[in-house]
LOMAR-313904 format. One record per residue (C-alpha): x, z, y; residue number from 1; chain. Coordinates in nm, 2 decimals. Layout:
BEGIN
+--------+--------+--------+-----+----+
|     c1 |     c3 |     c2 |   i | ch |
+--------+--------+--------+-----+----+
|      X |      Z |      Y | NUM |  A |
...
+--------+--------+--------+-----+----+
This chain:
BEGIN
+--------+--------+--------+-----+----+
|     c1 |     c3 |     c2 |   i | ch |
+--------+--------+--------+-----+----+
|   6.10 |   4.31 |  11.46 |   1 |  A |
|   6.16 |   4.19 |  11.84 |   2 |  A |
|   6.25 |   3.84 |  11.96 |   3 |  A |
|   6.44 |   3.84 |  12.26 |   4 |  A |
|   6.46 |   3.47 |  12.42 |   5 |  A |
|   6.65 |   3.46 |  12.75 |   6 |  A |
|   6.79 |   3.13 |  12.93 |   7 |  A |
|   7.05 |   2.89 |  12.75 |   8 |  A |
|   7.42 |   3.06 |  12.76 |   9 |  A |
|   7.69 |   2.95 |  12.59 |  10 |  A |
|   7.98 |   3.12 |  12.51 |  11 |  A |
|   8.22 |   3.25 |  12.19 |  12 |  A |
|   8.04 |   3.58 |  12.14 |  13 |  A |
|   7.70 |   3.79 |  12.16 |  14 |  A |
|   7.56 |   4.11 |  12.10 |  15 |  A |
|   7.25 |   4.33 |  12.16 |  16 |  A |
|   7.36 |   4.58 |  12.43 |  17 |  A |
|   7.25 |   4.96 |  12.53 |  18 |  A |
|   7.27 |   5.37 |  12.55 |  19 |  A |
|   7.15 |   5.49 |  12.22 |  20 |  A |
|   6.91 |   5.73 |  12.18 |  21 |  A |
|   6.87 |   6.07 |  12.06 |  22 |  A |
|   7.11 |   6.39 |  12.01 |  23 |  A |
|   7.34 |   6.24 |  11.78 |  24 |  A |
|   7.37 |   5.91 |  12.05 |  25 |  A |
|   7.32 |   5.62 |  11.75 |  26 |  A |
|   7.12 |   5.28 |  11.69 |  27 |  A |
|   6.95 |   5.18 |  11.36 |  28 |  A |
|   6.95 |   4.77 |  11.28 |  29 |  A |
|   6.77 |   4.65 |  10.97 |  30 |  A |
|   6.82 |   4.25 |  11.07 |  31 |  A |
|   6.99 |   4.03 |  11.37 |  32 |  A |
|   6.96 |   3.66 |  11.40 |  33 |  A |
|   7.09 |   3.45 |  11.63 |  34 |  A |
|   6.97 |   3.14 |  11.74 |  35 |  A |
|   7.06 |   2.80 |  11.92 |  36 |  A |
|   6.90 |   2.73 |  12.21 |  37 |  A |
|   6.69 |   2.49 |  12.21 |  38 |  A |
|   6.71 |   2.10 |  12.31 |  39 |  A |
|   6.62 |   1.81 |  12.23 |  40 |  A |
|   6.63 |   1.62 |  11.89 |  41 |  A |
|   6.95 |   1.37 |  11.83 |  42 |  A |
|   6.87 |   1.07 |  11.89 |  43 |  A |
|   6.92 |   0.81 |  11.56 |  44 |  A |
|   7.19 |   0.53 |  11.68 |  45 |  A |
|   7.03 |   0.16 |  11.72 |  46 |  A |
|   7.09 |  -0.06 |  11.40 |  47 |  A |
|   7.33 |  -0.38 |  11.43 |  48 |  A |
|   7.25 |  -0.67 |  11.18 |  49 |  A |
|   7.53 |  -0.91 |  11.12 |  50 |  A |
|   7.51 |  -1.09 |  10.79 |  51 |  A |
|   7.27 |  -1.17 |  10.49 |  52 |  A |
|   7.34 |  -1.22 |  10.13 |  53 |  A |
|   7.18 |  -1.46 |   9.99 |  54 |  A |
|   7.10 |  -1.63 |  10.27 |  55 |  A |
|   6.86 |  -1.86 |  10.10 |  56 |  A |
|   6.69 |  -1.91 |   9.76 |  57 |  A |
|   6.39 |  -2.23 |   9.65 |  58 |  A |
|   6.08 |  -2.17 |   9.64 |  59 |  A |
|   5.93 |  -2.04 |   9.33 |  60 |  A |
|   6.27 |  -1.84 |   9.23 |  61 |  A |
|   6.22 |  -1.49 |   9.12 |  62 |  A |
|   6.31 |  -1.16 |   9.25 |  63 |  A |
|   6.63 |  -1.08 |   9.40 |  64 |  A |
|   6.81 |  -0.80 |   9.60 |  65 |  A |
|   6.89 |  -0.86 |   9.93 |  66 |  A |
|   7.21 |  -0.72 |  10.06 |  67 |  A |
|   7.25 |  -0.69 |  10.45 |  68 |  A |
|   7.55 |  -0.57 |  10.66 |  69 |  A |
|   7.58 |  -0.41 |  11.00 |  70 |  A |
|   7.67 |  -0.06 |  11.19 |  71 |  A |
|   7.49 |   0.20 |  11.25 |  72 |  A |
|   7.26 |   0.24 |  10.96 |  73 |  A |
|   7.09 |   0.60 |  10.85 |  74 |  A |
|   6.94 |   0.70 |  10.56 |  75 |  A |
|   6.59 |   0.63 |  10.70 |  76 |  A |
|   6.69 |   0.28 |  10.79 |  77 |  A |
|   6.49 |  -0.02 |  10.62 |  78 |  A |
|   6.48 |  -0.34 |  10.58 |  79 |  A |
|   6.17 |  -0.53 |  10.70 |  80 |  A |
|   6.08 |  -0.89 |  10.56 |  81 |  A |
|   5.89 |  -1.10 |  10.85 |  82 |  A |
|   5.81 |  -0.78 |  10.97 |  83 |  A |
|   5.69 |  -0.58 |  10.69 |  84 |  A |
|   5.91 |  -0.31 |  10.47 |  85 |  A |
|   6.10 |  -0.35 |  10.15 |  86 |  A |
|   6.18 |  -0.08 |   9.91 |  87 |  A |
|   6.53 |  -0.02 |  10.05 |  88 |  A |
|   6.83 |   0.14 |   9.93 |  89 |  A |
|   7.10 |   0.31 |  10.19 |  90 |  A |
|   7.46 |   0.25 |  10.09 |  91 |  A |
|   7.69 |   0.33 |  10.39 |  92 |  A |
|   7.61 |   0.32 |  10.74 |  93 |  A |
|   7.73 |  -0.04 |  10.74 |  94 |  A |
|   7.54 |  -0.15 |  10.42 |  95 |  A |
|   7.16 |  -0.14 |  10.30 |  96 |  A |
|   6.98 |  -0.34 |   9.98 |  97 |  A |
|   6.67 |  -0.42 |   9.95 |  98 |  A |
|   6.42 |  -0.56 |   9.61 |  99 |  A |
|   6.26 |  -0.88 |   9.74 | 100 |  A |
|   5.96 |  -1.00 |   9.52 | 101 |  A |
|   5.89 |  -1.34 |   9.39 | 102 |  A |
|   5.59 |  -1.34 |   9.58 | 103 |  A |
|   5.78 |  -1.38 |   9.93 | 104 |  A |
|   5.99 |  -1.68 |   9.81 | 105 |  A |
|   5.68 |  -1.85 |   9.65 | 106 |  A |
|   5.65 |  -2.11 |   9.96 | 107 |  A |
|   5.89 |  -2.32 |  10.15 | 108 |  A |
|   5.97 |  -2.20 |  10.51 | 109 |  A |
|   6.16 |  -1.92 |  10.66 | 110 |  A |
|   6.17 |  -1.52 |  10.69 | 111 |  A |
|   6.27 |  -1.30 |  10.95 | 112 |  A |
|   6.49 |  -1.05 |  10.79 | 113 |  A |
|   6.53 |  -0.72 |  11.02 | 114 |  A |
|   6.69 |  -0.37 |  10.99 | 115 |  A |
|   6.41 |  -0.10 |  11.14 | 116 |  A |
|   6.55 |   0.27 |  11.22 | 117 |  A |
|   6.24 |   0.52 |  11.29 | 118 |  A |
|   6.30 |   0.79 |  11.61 | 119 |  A |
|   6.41 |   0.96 |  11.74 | 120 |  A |
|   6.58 |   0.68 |  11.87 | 121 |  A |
|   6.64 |   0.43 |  11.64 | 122 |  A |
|   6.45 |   0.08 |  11.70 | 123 |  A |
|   6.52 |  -0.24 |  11.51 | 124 |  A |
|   6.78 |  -0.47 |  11.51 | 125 |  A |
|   6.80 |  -0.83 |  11.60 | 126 |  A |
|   6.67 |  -1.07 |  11.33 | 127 |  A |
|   6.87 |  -1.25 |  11.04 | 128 |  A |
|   6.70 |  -1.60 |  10.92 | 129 |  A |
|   6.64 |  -1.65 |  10.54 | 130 |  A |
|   6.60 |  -2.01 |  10.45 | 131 |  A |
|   6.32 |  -2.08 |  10.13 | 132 |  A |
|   6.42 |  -2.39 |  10.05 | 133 |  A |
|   6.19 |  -2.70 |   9.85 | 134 |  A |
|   6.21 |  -2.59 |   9.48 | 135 |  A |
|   6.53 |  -2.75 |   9.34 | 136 |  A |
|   6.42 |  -3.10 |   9.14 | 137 |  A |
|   6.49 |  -3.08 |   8.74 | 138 |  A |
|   6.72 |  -3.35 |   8.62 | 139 |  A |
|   6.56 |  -3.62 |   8.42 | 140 |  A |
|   6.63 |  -3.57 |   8.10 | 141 |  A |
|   6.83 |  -3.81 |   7.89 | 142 |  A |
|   6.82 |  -3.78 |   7.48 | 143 |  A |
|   7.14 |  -3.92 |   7.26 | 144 |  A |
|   7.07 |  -3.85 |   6.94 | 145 |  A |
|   6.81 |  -3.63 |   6.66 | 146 |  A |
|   6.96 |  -3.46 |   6.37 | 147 |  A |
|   6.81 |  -3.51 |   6.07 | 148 |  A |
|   6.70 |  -3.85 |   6.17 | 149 |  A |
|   6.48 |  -3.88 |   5.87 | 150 |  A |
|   6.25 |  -3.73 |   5.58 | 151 |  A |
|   6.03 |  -3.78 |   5.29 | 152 |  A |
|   5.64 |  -3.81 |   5.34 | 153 |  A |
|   5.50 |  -3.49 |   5.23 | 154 |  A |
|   5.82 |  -3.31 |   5.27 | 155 |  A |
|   5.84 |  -2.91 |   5.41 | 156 |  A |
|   5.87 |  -2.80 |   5.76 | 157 |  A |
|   6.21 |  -2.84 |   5.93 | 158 |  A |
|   6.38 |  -2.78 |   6.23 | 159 |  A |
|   6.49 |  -3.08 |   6.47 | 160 |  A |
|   6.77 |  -3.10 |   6.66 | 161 |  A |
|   6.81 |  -3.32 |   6.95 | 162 |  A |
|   7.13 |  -3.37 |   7.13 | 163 |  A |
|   7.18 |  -3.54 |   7.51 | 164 |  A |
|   7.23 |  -3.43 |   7.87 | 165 |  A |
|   7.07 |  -3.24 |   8.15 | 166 |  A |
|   6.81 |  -3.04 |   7.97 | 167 |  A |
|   6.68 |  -2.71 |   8.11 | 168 |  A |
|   6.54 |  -2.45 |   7.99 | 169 |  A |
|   6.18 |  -2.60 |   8.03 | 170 |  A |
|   6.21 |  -2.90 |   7.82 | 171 |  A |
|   6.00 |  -2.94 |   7.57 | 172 |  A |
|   6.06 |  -3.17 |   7.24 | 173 |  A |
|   5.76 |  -3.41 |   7.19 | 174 |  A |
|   5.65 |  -3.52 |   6.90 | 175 |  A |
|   5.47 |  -3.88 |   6.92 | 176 |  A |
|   5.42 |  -3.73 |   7.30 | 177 |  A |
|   5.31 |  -3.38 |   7.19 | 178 |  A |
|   5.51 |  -3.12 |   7.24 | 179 |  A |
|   5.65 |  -2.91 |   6.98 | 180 |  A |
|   5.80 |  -2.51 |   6.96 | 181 |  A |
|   6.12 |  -2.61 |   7.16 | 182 |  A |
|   6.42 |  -2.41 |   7.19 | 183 |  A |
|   6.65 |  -2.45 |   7.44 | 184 |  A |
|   7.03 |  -2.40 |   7.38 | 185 |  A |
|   7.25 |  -2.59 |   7.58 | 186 |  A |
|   7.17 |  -2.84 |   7.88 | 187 |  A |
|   7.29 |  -3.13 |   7.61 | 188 |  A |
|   7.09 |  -2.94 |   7.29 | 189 |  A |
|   6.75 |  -2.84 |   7.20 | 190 |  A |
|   6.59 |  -2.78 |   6.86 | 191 |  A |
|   6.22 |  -2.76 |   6.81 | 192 |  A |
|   6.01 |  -2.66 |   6.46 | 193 |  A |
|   5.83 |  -2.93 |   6.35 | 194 |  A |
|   5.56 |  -2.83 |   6.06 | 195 |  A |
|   5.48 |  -3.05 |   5.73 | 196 |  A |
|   5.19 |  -3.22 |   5.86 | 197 |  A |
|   5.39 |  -3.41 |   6.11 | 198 |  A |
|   5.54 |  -3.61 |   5.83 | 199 |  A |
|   5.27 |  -3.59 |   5.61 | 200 |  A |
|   5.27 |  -3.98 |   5.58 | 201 |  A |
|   5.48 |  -4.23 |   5.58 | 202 |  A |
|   5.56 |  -4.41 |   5.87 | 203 |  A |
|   5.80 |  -4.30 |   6.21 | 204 |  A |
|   5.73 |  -4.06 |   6.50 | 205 |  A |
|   5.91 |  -4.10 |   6.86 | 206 |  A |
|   6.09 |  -3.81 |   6.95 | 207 |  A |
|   6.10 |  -3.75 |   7.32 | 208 |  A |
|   6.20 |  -3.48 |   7.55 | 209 |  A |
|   6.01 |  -3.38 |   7.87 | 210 |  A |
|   6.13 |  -3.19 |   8.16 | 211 |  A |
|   5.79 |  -3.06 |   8.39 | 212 |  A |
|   5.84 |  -3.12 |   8.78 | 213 |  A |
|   5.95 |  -3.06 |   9.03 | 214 |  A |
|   6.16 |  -3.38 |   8.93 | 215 |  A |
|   6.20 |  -3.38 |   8.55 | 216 |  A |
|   6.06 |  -3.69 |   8.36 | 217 |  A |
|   6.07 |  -3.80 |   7.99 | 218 |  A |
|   6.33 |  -3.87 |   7.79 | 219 |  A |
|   6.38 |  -4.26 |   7.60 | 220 |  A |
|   6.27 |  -4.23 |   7.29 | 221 |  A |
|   6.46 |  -4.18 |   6.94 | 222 |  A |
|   6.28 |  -4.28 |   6.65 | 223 |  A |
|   6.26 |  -4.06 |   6.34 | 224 |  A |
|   6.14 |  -4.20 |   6.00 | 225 |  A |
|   5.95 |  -4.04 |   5.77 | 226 |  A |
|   6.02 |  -4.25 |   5.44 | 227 |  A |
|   5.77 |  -4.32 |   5.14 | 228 |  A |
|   5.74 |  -4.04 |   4.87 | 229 |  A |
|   6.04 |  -4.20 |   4.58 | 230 |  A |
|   5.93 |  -4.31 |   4.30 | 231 |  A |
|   5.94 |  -4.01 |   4.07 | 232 |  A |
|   5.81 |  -3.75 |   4.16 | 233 |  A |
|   5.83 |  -3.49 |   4.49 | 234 |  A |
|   6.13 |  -3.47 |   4.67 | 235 |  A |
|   6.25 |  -3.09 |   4.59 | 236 |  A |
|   6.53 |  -3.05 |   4.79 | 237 |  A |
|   6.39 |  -2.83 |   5.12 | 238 |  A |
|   6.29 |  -2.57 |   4.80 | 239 |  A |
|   6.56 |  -2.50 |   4.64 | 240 |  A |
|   6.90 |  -2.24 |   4.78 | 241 |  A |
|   7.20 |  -2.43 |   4.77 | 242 |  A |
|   7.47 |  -2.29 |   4.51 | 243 |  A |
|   7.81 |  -2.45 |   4.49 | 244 |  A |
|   8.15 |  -2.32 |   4.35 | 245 |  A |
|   8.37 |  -2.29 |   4.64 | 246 |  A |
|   8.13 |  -2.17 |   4.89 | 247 |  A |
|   8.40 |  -2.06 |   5.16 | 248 |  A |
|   8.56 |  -2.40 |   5.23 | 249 |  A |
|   8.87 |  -2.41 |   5.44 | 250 |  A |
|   8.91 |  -2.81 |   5.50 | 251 |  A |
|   8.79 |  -3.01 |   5.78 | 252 |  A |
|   8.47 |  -3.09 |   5.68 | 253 |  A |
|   8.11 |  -2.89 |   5.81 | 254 |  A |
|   8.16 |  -2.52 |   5.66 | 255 |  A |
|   7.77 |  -2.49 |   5.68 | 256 |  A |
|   7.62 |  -2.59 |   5.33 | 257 |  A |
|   7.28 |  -2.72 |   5.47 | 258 |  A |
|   7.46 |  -3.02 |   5.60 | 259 |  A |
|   7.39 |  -3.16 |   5.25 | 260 |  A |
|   7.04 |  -3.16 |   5.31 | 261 |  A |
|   6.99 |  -3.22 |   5.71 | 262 |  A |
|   6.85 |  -3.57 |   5.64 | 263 |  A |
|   7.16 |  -3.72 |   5.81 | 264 |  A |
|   7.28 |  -4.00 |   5.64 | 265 |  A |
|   7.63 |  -4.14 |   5.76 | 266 |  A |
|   7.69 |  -4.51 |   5.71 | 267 |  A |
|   7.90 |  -4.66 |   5.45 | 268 |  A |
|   8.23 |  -4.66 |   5.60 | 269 |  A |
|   8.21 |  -4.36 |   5.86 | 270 |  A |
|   8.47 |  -4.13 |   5.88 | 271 |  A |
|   8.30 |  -3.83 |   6.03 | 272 |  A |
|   8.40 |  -3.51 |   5.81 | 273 |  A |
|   8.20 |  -3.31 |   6.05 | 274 |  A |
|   7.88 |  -3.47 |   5.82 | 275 |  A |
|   7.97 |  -3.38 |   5.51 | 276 |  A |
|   8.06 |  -3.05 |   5.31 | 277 |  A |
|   8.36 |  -3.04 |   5.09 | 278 |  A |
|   8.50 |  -2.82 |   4.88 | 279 |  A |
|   8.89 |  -2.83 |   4.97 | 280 |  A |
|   8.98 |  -2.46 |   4.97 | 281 |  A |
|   9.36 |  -2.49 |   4.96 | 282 |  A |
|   9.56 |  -2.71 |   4.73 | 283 |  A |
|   9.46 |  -2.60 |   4.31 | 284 |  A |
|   9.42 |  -2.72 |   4.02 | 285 |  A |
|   9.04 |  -2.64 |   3.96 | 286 |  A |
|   8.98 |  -2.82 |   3.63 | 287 |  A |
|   8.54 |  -2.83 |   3.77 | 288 |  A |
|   8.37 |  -2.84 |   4.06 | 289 |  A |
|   8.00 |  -2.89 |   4.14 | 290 |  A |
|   7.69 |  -2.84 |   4.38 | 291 |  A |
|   7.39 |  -2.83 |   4.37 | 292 |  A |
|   7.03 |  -2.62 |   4.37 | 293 |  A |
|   6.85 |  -2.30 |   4.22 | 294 |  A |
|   6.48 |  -2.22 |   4.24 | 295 |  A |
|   6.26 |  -1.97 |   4.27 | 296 |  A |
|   6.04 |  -2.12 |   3.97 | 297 |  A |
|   6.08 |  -2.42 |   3.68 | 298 |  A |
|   6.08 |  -2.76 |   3.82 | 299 |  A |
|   6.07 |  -3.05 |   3.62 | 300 |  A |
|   6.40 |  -3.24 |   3.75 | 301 |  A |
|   6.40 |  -3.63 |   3.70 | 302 |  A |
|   6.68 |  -3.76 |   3.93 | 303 |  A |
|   6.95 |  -3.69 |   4.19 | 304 |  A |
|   7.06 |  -3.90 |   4.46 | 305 |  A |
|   7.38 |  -3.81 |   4.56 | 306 |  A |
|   7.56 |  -3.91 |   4.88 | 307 |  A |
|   7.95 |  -3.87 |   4.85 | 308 |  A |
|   8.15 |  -3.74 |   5.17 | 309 |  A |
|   8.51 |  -3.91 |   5.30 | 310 |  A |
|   8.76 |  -3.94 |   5.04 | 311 |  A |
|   9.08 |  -3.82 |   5.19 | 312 |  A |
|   9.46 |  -3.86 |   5.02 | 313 |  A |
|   9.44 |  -3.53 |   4.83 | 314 |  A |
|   9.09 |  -3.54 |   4.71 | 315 |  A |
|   8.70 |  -3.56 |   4.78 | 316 |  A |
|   8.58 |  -3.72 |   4.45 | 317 |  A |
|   8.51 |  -3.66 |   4.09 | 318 |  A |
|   8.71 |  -3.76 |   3.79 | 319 |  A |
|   8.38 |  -3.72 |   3.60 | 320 |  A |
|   8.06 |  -3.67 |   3.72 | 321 |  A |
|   7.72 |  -3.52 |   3.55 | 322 |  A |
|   7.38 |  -3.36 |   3.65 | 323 |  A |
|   7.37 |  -3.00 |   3.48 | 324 |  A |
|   7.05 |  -2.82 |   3.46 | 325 |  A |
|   6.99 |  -2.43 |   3.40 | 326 |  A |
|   6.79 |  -2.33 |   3.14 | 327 |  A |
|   6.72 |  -1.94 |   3.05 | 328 |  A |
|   7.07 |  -1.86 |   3.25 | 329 |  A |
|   7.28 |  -2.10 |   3.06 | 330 |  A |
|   7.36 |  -2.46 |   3.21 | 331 |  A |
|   7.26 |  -2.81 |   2.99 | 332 |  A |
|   7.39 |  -3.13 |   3.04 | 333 |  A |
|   7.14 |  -3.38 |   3.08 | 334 |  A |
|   7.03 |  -3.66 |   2.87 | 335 |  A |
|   7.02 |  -4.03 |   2.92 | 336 |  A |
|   7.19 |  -4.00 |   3.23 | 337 |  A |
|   7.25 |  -4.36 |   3.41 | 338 |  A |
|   7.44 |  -4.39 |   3.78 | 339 |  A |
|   7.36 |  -4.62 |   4.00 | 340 |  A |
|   7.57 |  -4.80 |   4.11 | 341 |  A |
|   7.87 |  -4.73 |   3.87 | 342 |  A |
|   8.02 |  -4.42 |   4.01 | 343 |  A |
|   8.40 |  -4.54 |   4.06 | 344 |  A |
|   8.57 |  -4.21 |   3.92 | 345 |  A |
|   8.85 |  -4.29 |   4.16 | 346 |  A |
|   8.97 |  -4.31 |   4.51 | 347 |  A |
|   8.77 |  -4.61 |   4.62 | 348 |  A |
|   8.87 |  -4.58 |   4.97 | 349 |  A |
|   8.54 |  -4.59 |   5.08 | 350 |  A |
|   8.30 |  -4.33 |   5.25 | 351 |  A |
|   7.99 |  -4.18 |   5.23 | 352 |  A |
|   7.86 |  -4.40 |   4.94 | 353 |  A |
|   7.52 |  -4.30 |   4.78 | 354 |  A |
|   7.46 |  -4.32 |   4.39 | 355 |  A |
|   7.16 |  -4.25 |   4.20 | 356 |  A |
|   7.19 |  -4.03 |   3.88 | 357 |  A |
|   6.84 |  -4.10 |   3.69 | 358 |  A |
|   6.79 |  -3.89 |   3.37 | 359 |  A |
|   6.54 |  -3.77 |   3.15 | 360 |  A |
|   6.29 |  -3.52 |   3.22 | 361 |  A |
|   6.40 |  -3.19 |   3.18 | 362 |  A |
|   6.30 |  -2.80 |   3.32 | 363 |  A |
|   6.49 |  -2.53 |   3.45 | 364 |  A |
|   6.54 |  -2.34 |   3.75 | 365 |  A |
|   6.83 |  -2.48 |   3.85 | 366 |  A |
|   7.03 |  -2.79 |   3.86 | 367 |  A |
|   7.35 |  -2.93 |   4.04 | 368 |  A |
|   7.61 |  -3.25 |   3.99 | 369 |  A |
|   7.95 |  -3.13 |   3.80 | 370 |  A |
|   8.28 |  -3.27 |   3.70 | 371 |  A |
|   8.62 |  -3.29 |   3.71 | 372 |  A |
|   8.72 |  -3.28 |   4.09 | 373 |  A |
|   8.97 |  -3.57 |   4.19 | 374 |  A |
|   9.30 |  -3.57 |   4.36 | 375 |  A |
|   9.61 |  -3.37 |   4.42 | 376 |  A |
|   9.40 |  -3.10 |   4.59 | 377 |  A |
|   9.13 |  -3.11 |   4.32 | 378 |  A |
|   8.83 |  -3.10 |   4.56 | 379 |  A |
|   8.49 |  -3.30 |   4.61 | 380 |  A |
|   8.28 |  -3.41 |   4.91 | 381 |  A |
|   7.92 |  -3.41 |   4.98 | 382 |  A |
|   7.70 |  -3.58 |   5.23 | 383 |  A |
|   7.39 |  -3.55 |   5.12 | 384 |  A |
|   7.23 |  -3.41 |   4.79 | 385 |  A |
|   6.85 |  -3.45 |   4.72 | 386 |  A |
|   6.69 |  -3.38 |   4.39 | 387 |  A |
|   6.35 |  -3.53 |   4.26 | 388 |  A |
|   6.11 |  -3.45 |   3.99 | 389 |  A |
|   6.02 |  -3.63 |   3.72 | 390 |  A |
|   5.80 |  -3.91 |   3.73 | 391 |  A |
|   5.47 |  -3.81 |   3.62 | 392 |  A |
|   5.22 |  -4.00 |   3.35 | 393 |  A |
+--------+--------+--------+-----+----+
């Protein structure tokens, strides 16, 4: 193998020139290569920066991607952060991105944002200013309402749900100013788990919410009650699965059957459906109707208090009204059953009325208010539903 270098030539052709050798006047070539002379490297082109995006973000925000335009980027081009390089991504010659940690927002102030191209050539452009801006103040928080507003001492655990305006999604519900398991789902809703022992014993508990700083503050307070044990017996109602008859409603009351035991407790005379669950399913002539609970074990029931929903023109009463207990599968009527007050029977064009159904002590697994459903569309409504045990010695 020879290398034969000679001056830079240019020109359209080349060839390795000469008299052969030998008798037969021939050459013999096992290789030939040609090469470009050589010069010096090219040169990268200078980068141009023209715009940022984002061009700001507050202090304390988390990571982001960083787009910046320009000319004249390369592949080896990156962007550099107050001078030092982020992990950058080429996307045209007019286009990089780059992953900005939260640790380079964390403060208030400024960064230099630049575009560095290595050499040959190359260099880095002029410089882009990213504003960190004074974290962003949290709204004070400002709480409406709670939902259930209310429960029986020594009752189970329950979820709370609190309703107002501007929460976020670091506001916490406080219980008596300790804060509970919060959820947030909307900036006007949060729920939060609050155990048994909370309402272990009678009395109330003020229900706040707290937003932390920067801004932020605490909520007014909503007061929940937590109501003396009835006489009775235990309040069995959080144990028991709801069972009812028509169980895929189609009217305008709540379609969600734990409305009949979310401690909310409308008012004589309110008109919200939205608080009740009734059984209109389309105009029928259902001859019964009822509601009520089944357990995991044998209780031993005592009384019902029964909160009836809005009456409306075609129905949401009963005709006749009992408390049915489920014995070994098969459903008993009760005995010595006494309502309190008189239950009408009728359209008494009032709402959300509350009768007690007293009774004597029975056991079964299951029990639930029955009857004859009232008006044209044979249906009933519910407000609330809570079954007792029997008193004890």
């Amino acid at each position: 193998t020879y290398t034969l270098q000679f001056n830079a030539i240019q020109g359209d052709g080349i060839r390795i020139f000469g008299r052969p050798g030998g008798g037969a006047d021939f050459i013999s070539v096992g290789e030939l290569e040609v090469f470009e002379a050589a010069g010096p490297p090219a040169s990268n082109p200078a980068p141009t920066l023209n715009t940022i995006n984002p061009t700001a973000a507050s202090a304390g925000g988390p990571a982001f991607t960083l787009t910046v335009n320009g000319t004249s980027f390369v592949s080896s081009s990156v962007i550099r952060w107050n001078g030092a390089v982020r992990t950058t991504t080429f996307v045209s010659a007019t286009q990089l991105s780059a992953s900005i940690p939260a640790a380079d927002i964390a403060a208030e102030g400024n960064a230099s944002v630049t575009v560095f191209t290595p050499t040959p050539g190359g260099g880095t452009s002029s410089a882009q200013t990213f504003t960190i801006n004074a974290p962003a103040n949290n709204p004070v928080p400002t709480l409406s309402s709670i939902s259930p507003a209310s429960a029986t001492a020594g009752g189970s655990a329950f979820t709370l749900t609190v309703t107002g305006s501007n929460f976020v999604s670091s506001s916490v519900i406080r219980w008596n100013g300790a804060a509970r398991t919060t959820s947030f789902v909307s900036a006007a809703q949060l729920t939060a788990s609050i155990p048994a022992v909370d309402i272990a014993a009678e009395g109330s508990a003020q229900v706040t919410v707290f937003t932390p700083t920067p801004g932020g503050g605490t909520a007014s307070a909503q007061t929940f009650t937590i109501n003396a044990p009835p006489a009775g017996g235990a309040d069995l109602t959080q144990l028991g699965t709801i069972i009812a008859r028509v169980t895929a409603p189609t009217g305008g009351g709540s379609r969600n059957r734990e409305v009949i035991r979310d401690g909310d407790k409308p008012p004589v005379g309110n008109f919200d459906s939205s608080r009740q669950y009734d059984t209109y399913d389309g105009n029928n002539t259902a001859t019964e109707d009822w509601i009520g609970y089944q357990y995991s074990a044998t209780q031993n029931f005592g009384r019902v208090v029964f909160q009836e929903g809005r009456h409306f023109g075609d129905g949401g009463w009963f005709e006749t009204l009992t408390v049915q207990v489920r014995q070994g599968g098969v459903w008993n009527a009760v005995s010595g059953l006494t309502i309190t007050p008189a239950y009408p029977a009728v359209d008494d064009n009032e709402t959300f009325e509350t009768y007690t159904l007293q009774f004597n002590a029975i056991q079964g697994d299951g029990i639930r208010i029955f009857g004859r459903p009232g008006g044209g569309a044979d249906f009933i409504s519910v407000g609330e539903l809570e079954v007792f045990e029997a008193a004890g010695p």
